[in-house]
LUMFI-882018 format. One record per residue: residue in three letters; x, y, z of N, C-alpha, C, O, CB in turn. Coordinates in steps of 0.1 Angstrom, whole numbers, plus 5000, padded with zeros to 4 digits. Glycine has a CB too. Layout:
% residues N
ALAXYZXYZXYZXYZXYZ...
//
This chain:
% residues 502
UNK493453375886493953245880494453265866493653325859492753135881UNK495653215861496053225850495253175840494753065840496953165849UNK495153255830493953175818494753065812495653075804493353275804UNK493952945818494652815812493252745809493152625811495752715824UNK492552805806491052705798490652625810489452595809491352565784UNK491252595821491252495836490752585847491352665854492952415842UNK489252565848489352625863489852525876489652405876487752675866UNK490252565885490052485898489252515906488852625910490952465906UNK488752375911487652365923488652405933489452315935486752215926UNK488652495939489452505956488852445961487752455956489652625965UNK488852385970488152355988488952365995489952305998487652225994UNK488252486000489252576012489152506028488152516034488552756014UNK490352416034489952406047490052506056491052576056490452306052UNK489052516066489052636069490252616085490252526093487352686070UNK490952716086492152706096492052896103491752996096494152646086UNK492452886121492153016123493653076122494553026116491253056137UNK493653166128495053306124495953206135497153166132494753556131UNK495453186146497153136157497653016151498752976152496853076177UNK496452946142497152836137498152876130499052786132496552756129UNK498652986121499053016108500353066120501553046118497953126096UNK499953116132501353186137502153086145503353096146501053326148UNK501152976155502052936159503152816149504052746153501452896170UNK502552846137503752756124503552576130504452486128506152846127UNK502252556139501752426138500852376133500152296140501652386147UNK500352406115498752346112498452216119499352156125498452316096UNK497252166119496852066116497151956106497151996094496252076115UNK497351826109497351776103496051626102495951566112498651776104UNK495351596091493751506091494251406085493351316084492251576082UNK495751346078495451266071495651096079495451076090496151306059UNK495951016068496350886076497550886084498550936079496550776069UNK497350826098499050816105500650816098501650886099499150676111UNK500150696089501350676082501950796071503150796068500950546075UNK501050916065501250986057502351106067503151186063499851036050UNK501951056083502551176090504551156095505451226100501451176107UNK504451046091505850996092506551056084506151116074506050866089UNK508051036088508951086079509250906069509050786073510451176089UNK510050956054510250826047510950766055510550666060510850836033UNK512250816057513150666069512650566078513050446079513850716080UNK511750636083510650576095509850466088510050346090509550706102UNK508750516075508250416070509150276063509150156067507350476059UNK509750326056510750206050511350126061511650006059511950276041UNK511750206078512250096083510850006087510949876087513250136097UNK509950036089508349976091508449866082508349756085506950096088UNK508649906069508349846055509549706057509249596056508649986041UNK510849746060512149586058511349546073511049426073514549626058UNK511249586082510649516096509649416089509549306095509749626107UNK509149446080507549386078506649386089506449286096507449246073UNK506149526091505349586105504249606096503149556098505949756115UNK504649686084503249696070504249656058505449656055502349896067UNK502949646050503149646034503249736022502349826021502449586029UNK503949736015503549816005502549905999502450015996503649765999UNK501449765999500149805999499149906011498249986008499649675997UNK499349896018499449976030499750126028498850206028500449926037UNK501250146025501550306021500650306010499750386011503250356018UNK500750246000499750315987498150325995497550435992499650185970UNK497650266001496450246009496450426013495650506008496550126024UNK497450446021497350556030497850666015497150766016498550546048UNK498450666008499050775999497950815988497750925983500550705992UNK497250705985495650725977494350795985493350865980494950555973UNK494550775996493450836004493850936010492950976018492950756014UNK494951026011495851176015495251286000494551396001498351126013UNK495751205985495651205973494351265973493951385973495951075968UNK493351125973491851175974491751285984491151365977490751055978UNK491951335996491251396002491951575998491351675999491251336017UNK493751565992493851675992493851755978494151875978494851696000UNK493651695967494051715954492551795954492551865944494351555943UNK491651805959490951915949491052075961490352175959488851845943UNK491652055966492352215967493752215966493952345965492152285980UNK494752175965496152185956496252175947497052265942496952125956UNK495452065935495952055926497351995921497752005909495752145924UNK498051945931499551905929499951785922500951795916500351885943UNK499451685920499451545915498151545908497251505915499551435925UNK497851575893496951575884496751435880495751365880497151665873UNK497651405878497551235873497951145882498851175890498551205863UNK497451015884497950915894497550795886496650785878497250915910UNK498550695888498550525886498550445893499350365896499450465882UNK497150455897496550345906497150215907498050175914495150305903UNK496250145894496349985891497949985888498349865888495349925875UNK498650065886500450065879501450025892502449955894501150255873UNK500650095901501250115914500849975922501749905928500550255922UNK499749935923499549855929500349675927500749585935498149885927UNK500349695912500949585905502549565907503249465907500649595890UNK502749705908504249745911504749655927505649565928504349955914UNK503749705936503549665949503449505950504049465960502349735954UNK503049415944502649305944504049185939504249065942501549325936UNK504749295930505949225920507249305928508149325920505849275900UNK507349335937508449425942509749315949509949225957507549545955UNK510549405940512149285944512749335957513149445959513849285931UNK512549215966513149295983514549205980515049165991511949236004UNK515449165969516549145974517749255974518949235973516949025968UNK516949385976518649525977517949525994518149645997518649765962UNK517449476001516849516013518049606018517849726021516249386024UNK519049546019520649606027521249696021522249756026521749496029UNK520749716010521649826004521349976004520149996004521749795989UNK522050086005521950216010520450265999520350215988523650316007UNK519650346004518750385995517950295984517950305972519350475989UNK517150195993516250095989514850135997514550156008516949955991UNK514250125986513150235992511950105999511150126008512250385975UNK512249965992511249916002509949895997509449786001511150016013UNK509249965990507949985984507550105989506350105992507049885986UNK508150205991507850315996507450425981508250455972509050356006UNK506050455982505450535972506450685971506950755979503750575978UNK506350665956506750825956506350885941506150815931508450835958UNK506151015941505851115928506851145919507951155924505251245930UNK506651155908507951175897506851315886505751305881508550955884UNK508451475886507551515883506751505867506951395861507951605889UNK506051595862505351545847505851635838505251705830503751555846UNK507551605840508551615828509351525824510151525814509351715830UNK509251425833510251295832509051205830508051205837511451245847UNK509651105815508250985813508650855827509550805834508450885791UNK507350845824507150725833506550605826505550625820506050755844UNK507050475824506250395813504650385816504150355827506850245812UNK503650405803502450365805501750475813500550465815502550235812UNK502450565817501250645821501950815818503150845817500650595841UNK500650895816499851015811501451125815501851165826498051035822UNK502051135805503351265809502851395797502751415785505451185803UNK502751475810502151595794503351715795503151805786500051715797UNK504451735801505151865803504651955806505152065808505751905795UNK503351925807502252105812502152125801501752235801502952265821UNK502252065785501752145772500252075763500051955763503352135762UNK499552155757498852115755499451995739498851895734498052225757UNK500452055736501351915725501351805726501051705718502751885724UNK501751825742501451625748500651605757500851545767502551545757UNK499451675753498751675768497951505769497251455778497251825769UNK498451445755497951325754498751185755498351075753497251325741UNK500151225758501551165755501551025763500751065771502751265761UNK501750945765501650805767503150745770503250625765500950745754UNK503950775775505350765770505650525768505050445774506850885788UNK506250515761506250335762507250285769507250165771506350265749UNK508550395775509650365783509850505795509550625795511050335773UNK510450425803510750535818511750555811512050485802511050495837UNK512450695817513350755817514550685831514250655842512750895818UNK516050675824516350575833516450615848516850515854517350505830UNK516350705854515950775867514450715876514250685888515750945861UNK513850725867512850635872513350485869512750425878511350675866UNK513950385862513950315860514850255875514650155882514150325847UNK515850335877516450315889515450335899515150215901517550405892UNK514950375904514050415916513650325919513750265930513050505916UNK512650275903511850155905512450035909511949955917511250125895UNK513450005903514349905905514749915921514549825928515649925894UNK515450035926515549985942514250055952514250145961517250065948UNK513149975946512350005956511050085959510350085969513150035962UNK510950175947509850325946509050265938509350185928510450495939UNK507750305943506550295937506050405933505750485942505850235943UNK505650435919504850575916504250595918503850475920504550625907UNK503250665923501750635927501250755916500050755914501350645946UNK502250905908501750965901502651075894503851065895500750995907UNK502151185888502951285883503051425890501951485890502551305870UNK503851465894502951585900503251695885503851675875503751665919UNK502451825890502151945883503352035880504252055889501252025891UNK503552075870504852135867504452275859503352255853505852025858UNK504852395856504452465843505252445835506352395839504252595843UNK504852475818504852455803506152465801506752565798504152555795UNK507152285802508052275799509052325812510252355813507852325787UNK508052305821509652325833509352475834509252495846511752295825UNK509252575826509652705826509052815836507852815837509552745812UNK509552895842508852975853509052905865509352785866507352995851UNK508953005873508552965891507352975897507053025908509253045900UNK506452925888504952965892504752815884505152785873504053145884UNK503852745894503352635885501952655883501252705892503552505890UNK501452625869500852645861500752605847501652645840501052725861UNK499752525843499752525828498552515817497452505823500552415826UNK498452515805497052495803496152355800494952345795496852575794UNK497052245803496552125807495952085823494952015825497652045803UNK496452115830496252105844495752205854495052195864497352065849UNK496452335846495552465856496752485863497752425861493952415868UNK496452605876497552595888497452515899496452475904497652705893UNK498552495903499552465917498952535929499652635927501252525915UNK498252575940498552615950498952615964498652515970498052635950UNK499752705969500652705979499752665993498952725999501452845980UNK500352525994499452476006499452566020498352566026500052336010UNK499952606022500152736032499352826036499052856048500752816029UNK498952886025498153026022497252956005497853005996499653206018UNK496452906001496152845987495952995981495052995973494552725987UNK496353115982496153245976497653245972498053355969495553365987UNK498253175971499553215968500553085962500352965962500153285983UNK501653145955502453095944503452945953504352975960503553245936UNK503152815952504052705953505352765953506052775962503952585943UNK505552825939506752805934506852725924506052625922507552785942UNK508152745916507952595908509252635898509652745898506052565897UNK509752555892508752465883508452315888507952245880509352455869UNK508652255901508252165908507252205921507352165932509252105911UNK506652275915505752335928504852235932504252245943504952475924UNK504352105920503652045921504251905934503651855944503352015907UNK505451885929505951805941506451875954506551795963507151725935UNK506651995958506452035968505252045974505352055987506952115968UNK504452045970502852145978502451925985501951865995500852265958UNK503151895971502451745975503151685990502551646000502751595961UNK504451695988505051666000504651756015504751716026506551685997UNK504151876011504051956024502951906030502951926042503852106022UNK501851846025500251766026500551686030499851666040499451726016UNK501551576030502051456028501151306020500751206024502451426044UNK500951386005500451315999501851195994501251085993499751405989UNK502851175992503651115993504751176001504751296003503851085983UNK505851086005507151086011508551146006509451226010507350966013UNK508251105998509451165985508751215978507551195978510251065976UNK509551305968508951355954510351395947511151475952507651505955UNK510451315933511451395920511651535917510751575924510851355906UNK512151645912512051725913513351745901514151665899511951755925UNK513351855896514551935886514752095888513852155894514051905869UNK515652135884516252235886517352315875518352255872516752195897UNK517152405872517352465860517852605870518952605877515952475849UNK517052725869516752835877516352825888515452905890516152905873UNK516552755897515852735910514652645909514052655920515552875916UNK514052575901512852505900513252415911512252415917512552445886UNK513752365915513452265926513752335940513152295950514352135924UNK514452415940514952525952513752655958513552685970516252625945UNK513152685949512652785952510852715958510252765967512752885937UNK510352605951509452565957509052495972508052485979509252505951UNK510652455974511152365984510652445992509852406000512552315985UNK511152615992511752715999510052816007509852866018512852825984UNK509252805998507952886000507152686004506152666011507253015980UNK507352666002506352486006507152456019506752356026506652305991UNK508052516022508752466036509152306038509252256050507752496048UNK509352236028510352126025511652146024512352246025510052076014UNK512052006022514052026017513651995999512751955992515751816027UNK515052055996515352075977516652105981517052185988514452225965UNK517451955970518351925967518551975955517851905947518451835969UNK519352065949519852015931521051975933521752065939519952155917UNK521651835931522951795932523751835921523251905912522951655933UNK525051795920526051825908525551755897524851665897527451795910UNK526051805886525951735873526151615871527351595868526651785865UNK525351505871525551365868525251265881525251135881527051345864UNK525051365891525051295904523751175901523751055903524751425917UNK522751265895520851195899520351185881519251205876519351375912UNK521551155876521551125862519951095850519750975850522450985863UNK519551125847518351125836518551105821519851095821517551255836UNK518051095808518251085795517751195791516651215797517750965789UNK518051305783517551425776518151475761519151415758517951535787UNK517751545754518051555740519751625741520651615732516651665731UNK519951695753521351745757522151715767522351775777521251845760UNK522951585762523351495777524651565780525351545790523551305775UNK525051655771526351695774526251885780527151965779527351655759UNK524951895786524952035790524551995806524051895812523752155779UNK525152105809525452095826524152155832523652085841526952215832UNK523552235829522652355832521352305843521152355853521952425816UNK520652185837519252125843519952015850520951955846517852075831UNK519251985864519651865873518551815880517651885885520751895882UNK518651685880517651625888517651615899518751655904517451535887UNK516751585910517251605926516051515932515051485926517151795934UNK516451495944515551455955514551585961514951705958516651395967UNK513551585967512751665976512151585987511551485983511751725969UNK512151616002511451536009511251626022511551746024512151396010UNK510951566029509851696045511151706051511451826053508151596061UNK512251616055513251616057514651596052514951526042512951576061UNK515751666062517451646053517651496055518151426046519151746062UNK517351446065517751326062516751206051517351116045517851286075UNK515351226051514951196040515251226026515051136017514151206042UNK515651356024516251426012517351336008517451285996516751566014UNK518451306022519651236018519251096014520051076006520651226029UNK518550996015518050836016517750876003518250815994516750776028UNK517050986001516250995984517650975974517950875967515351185979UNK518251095976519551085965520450935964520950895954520551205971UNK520750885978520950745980519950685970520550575969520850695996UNK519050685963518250625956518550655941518750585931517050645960UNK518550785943518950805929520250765923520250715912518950935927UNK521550795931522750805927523450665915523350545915523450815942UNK523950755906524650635893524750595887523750525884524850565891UNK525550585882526050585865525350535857525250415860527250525862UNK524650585844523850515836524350605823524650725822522150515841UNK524250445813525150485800524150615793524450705786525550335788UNK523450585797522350735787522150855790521250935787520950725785UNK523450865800523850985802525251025806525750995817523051025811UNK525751095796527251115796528151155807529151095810527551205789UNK527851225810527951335825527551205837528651175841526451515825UNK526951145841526451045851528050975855529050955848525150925842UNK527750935870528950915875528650835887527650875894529651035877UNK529150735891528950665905528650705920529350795925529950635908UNK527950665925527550705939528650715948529850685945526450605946UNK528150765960529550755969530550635971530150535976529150775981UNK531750655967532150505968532450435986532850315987533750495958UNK532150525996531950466009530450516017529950636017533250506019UNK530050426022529350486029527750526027527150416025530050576031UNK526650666026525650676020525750846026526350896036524250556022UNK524850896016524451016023523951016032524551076041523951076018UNK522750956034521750966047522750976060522651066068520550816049UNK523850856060524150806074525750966074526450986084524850556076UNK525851056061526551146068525451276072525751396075527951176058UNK524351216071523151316078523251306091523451396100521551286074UNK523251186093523251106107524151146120523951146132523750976105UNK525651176108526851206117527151376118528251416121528251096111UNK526051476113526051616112526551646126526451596137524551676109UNK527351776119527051856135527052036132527652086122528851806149UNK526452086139526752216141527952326137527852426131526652216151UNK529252266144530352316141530952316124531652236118531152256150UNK530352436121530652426108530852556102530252646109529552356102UNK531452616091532252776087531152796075530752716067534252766079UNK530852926078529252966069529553106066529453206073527552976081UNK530153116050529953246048528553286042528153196035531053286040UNK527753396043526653446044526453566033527053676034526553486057UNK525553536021525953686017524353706011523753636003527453716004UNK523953816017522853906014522253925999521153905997523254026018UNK522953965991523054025976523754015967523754095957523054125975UNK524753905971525453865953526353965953526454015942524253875936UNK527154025962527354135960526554285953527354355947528254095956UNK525454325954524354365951523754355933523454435925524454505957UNK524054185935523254145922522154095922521454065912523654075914UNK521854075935520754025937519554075949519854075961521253915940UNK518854095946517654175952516854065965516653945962516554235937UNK516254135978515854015989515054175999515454296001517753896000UNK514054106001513354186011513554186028513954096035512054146009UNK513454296030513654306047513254196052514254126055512854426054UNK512454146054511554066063512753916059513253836066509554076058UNK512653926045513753786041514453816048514453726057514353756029UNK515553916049517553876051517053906068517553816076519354056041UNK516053996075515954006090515953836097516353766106514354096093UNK515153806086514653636093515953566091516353506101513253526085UNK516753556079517553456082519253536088520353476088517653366067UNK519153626092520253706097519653656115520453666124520353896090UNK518953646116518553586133518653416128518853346138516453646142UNK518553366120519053216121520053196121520453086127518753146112UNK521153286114522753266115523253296126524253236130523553336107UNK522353416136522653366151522453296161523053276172522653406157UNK521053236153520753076164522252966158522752886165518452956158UNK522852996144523552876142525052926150525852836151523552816123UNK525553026153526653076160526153046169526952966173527053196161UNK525353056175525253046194525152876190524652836200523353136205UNK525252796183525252646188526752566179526852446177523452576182UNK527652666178528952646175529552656164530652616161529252556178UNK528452736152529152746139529652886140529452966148528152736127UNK530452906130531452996129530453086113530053026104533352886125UNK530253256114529553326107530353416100531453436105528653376114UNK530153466088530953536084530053586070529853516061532353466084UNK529753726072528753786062530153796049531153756055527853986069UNK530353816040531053786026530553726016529453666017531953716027UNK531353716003530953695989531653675983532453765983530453775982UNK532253555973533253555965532653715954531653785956533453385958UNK533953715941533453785930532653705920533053595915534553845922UNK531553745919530453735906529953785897528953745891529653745908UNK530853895895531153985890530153945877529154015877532754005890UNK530153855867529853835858528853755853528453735842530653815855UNK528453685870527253595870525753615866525053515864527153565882UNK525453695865524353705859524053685842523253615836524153825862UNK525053775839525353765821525453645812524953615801526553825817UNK526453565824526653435819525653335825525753225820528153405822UNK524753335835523753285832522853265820522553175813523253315839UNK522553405821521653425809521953315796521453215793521753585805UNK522953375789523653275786523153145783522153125776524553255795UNK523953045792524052935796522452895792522152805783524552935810UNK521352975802520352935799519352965786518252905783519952965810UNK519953065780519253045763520452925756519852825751519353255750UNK521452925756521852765749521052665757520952585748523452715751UNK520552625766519752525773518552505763518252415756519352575788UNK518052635764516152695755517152675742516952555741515152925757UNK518052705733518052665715518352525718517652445712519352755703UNK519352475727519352315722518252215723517952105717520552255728UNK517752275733516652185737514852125729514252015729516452245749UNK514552305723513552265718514052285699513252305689512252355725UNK515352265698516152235682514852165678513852225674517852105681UNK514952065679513851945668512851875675512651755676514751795660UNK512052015682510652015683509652065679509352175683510552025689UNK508751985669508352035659507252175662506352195670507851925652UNK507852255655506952375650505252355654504452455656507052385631UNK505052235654503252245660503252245676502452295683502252095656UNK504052185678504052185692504852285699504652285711504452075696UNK505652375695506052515700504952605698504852715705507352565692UNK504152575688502752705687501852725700501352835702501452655676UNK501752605710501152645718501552655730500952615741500352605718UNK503052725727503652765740503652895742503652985733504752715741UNK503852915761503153035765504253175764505453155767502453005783UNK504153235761504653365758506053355762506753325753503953475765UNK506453365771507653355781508453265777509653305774507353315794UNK508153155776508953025772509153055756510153025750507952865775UNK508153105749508753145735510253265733511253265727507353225726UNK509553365743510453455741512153405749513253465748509753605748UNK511953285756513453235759514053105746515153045746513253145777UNK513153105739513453015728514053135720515253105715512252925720UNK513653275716513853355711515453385712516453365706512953445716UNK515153435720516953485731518553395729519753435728516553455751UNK517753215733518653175727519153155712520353145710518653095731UNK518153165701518453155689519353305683519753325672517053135682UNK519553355691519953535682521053515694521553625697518453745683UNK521553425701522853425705524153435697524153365686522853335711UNK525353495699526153485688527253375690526853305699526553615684UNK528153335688528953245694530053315701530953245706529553145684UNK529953445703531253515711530553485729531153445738531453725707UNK529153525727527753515736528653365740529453375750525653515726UNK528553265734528653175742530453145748530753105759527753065734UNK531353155738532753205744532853235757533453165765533253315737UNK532353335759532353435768531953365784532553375795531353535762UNK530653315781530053275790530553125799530353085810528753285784UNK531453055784531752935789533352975800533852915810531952815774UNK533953125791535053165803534953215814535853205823535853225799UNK533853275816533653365829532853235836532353265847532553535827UNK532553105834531853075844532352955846531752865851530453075843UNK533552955843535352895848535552995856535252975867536852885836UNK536053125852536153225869535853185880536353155890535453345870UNK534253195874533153195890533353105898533353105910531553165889UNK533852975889534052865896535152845902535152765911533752765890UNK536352895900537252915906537353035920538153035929537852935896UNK536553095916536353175926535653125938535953155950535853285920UNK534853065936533952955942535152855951534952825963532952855928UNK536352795942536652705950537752795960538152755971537052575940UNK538152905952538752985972537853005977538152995989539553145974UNK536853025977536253055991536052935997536052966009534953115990UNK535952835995535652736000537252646010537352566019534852645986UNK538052716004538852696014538952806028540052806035540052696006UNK537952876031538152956042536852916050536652936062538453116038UNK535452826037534252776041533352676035532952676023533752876042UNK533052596046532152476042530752526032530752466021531552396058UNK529952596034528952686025529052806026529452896034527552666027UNK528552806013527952986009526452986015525852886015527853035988UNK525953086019524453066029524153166020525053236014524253096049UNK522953176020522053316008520553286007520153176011522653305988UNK519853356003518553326003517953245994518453255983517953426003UNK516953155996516553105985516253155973516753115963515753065988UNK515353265976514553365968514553475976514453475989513153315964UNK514553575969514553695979513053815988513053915995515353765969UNK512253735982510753765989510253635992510653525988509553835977UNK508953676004508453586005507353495994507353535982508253606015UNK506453405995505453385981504353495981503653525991504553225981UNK504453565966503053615958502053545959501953425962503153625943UNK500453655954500153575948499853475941500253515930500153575948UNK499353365940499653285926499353355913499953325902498853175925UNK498053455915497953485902499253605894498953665884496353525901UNK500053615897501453675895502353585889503053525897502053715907UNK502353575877503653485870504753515875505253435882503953485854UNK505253625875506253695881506553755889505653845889506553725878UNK507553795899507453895905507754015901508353995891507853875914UNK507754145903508454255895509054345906509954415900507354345886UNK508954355918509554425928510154345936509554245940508654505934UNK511354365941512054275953513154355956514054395949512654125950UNK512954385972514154445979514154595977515154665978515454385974UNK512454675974512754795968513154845952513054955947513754825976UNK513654725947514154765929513154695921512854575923515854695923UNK512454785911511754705901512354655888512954715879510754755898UNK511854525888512354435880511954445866510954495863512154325886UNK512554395859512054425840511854275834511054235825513554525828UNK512954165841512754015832511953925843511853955855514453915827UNK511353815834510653775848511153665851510553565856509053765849UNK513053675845513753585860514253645870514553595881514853485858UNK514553775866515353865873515253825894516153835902514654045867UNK513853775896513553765914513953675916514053635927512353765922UNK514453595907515053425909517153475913518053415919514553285886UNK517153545909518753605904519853485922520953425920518653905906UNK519453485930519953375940520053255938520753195946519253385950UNK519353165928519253045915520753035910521552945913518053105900UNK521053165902521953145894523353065895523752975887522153235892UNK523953095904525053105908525352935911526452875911525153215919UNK524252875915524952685918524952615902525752535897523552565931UNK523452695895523452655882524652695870524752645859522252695879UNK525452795874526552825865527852745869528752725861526652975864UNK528052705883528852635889529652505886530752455884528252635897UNK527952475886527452345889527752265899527952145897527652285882UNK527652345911528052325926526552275932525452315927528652485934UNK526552195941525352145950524552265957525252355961525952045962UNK523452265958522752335964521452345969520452355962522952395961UNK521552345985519752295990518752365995518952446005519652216001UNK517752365991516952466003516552396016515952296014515452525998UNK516652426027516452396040515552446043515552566039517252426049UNK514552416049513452466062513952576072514352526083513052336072UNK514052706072514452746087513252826090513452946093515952836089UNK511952776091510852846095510452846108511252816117509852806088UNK509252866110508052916103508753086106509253136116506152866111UNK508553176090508753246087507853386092507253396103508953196078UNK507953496081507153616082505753546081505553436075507653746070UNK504653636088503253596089503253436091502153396088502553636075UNK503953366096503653196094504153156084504253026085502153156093UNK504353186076504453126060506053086059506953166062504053276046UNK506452936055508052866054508752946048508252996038508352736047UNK509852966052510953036047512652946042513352886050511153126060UNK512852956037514352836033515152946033514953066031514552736016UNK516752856036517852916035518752856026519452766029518352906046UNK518752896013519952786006521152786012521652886017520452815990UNK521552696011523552646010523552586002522752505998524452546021UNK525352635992525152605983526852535988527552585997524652705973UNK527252415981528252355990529552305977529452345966527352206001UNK530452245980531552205976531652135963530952035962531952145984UNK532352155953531952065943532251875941533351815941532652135931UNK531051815940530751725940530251685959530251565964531851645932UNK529751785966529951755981529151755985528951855992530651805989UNK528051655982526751675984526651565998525551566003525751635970UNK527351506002527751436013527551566026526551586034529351376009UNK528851646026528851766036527951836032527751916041530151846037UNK527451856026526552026022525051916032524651956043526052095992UNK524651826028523551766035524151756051523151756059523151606027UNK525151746056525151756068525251906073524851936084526151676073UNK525652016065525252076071523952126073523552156084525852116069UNK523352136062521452166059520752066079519852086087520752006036UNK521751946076520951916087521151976102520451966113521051766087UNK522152046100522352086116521552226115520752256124524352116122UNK521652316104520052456100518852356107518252396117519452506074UNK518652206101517852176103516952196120515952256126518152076098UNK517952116123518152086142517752196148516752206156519752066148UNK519152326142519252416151517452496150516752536160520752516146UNK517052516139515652576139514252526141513152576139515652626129UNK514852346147513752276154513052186145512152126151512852376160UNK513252166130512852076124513151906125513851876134513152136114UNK512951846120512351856105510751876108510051836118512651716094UNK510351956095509352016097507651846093507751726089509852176084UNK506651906095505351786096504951816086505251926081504251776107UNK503851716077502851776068501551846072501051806083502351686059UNK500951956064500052006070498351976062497851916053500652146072UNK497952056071496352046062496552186052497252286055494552086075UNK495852176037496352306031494952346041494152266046496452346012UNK495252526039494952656048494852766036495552776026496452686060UNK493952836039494053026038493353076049492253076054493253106024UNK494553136050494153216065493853356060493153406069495553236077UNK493953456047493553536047494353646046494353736038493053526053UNK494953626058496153736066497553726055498353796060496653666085UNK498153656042499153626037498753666022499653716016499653496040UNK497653666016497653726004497953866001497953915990496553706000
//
C-alpha cells in the first residue's frame, strides 16, 4: 500500500477461479443498482419509482461496497436527498435529462457545500461555496450527487491514490491498480455504486481506468463537456462522461454538453438530434484502421495486441472493414511532453508555496519540467501538433477510427505507482506505459475506451477509438457496435480477489 498515513480496511468478498474465467461475477446489490442509467431514468419519467428510491438503492450499494474499494470517500447524504425532493421535472423531454438519477462527480471538480480535497492534504479540509458550472449543469438537468469519488494528488498518475483518502482498488482483482486518475469513478461504476460517474482526462485519466474497471470512458473534444479552471484557454485536460454502457456514456454527455461563458473553448451541443439516439442507430459496417505501436512509440504486451487483434476479427466477420496502419507521429511524444509541463507551470502558477509542499514527488518533479521549459520547447510543440493533427485528418479520410490499445499491459499491482516494463522494453518516466494516451490529448480528437472483454485471466480489457474531430456523435456509434459485437454492455460486479491476477 502506498504510504499515505491511510490504511484500508479491505473486505475481501470471497469469489472462486470459474467465476473470474467465466467473466460473469456475481452481482449482491439492489435490483435497481443492476440496471443500466437509460433503463432507470425511463422508470424515473414513467413514475414507476422516485428519486428517492435510486438514492435508497445507491446509499445501500455505497454502504455495502466502500470498505473494500474505497472509491467514493465522501458522500452527501442530506444534499442529495434535498436535491431529490426540490428536483425540476420540466426538461422531462429534453435529450439528456437525467430525471433524478444519482450520480458521482470526481474530487477535483467542487461541488457546492460539500468536502472537495484533490487528493491533497492542502485541501483535505476544502469546503468549496460554489459548483463548478459542469456540475451546475447536471444538476440543473436532472443529476443528483450522491458523492466524490477518489482521485490521486491533483489528478496526477494512473494509480489512484492519495494521502487524504488512501488507495483505489481494482474491483476485479482488489490486488491490483483501478487505474486513474479517475480510478475512483470507475471501480464505483463497475460495483454499480452509481450509474454515471464524472471523470477527466489529461494522459489517459479517464481512459485508462475505464479500460482495466471494464466500463466505457469518453474524453470528448475541447469544450465539448465544458468546466471553469485557472487555464480556460489550454486544450490539454477534458471532462467526460463514464458509464457501464456506450449508450449510457452517450445520454451522459447529452447531459453534459454546452456552452457556458466560464469557459472559453465551450461550445454548443449537437445542433440535431442527441448522442444517445446516434448510439441507437450504430451499426457494424464501419472502416477501422488498427495500429499496435504508434508506429513503435508505443510499447503493449502480447497477451494485450493477441486479445484485441481476435476482436478486430470478430468486428470483420460482422462487416467492418480492418486495416492494421498508422498515420506519422513522428513527433508525438516530445510534443506531448510538452504540452503537458505547460499544463503543470500554468496550472499550479499561483498556488501557494504551502500547499505545493505537500505534494507527492512525481507531481513536483512535473511542476519542475514545466518551469525549465524554454519558449522554443513550446514553439515547437504548438507546430508539430498542427502536423499530427493534420496528419490525423488524412487518415480519417480513408477511416472512421484509429483502434489502438488503451494501455498497453494489463493492471499491476496497486502497490506499483508505475509501471516500468511493457511489451519487453524498460521504461525510465513513469508516464512513459501510458504513451497510447497521448496522441487524442495532443489532437484534441475524441476518444473512448470500450469494454471488449473479459480479457487475459478474466480481468476487462478496453479498446480505445479515437475518432473525428468534434465527432463524438460517430466515434460513440462506433464504440457501440465493439460493444455488441463482443457481447456487452457489460453488468456490475461484486468486488473479488481471486488470487490468480496479482
Amino acid at each position: 500500500m502506498p504510504a499515505s498515513g491511510h490504511r484500508l480496511d479491505v473486505v475481501l468478498i470471497p469469489v472462486s477461479e470459474s467465476r473470474v474465467m467465466t467473466g460473469t461475477p456475481a452481482f449482491t446489490g439492489p435490483e435497481l443498482c443492476h440496471l443500466q442509467a437509460h433503463e432507470v431514468i425511463d422508470l424515473l419519467k414513467r413514475g414507476e419509482i422516485s428519486p428517492q428510491d435510486c438514492l435508497d438503492a445507491a446509499f445501500t450499494r455505497i454502504d455495502q461496497i466502500e470498505p473494500t474499494i474505497n472509491a467514493m470517500p465522501t458522500t452527501c447524504r442530506d444534499r442529495a436527498y434535498a436535491a431529490a425532493a426540490s428536483l425540476d421535472v420540466s426538461h422531462h423531454g429534453k435529450a439528456g435529462f437525467l430525471a433524478g438519477l444519482p450520480i458521482a462527480i470526481k474530487d477535483l471538480t467542487p461541488v457546492e457545500g460539500v468536502r472537495t480535497t484533490f487528493g491533497t492534504k492542502a485541501f483535505a479540509d476544502f469546503v468549496p461555496a460554489a459548483s463548478d458550472p459542469l456540475v451546475a449543469r447536471l444538476e440543473s438537468r436532472g443529476g443528483i450527487v450522491v458523492g466524490k469519488t477518489n482521485t490521486p494528488e491533483m489528478g496526477a498518475g494512473a494509480n489512484t491514490f492519495n494521502a487524504v483518502f488512501g488507495a483505489t482498488l481494482n474491483p476485479w482483482d482488489t490486488h491490483l491498480n483501478p487505474g486513474g486518475s479517475s480510478g475512483g469513478a470507475a471501480a464505483s461504476l463497475a460495483t454499480g455504486e452509481v450509474w454515471l460517474s464524472h471523470g477527466s482526462d489529461h494522459g489517459g485519466s479517464l481512459r485508462t481506468p475505464a479500460g482495466y474497471c471494464g466500463i466505457v470512458g469518453l474524453r470528448p473534444s475541447p469544450g465539448r463537456a465544458a468546466s471553469a479552471g485557472p487555464a480556460g484557454f489550454m486544450t490539454e485536460g477534458a471532462q467526460g462522461p463514464m458509464a457501464r454502457s456506450v449508450r449510457d456514456c452517450a445520454l451522459f454527455l447529452d447531459s453534459m454538453a454546452g456552452h457556458t461563458p466560464a469557459n472559453p473553448l465551450s461550445y454548443p451541443g449537437p445542433e440535431t438530434g442527441s448522442f444517445e439516439q446516434a448510439v441507437i442507430a450504430s451499426s457494424p459496417q464501419i472502416r477501422i484502421g488498427f495500429s499496435a505501436d504508434f508506429n513503435g512509440m508505443a510499447q503493449a504486451d502480447t497477451e494485450v495486441l493477441d486479445h484485441l487483434r481476435g476482436v478486430l476479427r470478430q468486428m470483420e466477420a460482422n462487416g467492418a472493414e480492418v486495416e492494421e496502419t498508422c498515420p506519422d507521429l513522428n513527433t508525438l511524444e516530445a510534443t506531448y511532453y510538452t504540452l503537458r509541463g505547460m499544463d503543470m507551470a500554468v496550472t499550479f502558477h499561483n498556488m501557494p508555496d504551502e500547499a505545493k509542499a505537500h505534494f507527492k514527488q512525481t507531481l513536483t518533479d512535473n511542476m519542475a519540467y514545466g518551469r525549465a521549459m524554454r519558449v522554443d520547447d513550446v514553439a515547437r510543440a504548438q507546430i508539430n501538433r498542427t502536423v499530427i493533427y493534420n496528419n490525423m485528418c488524412r487518415f480519417f479520410e480513408r477511416f472512421d477510427v484509429l483502434a489502438c490499445p488503451v494501455v498497453g499491459c494489463m493492471p499491476h499491482p496497486q502497490t506499483e505507482e508505475w509501471v516500468s516494463e511493457v511489451g519487453g522494453v524498460r521504461l525510465t518516466g513513469y508516464m512513459d506505459w501510458l504513451r497510447f494516451a497521448f496522441l487524442a490529448t495532443t489532437t484534441g480528437l475524441p476518444a473512448i475506451s470500450v469494454p471488449v472483454g473479459p480479457g487475459p485471466r478474466g480481468l476487462p480489457i478496453g479498446i480505445q477509438l479515437i475518432g473525428k474531430p468534434r465527432g463524438e456523435a460517430a466515434l460513440l456509434a462506433a464504440a457501440a457496435a465493439f460493444e455488441t459485437v463482443t457481447g456487452g454492455p457489460k453488468t456490475p460486479i461484486d468486488p473479488l480477489r481471486s488470487g490468480s491476477s496479482a
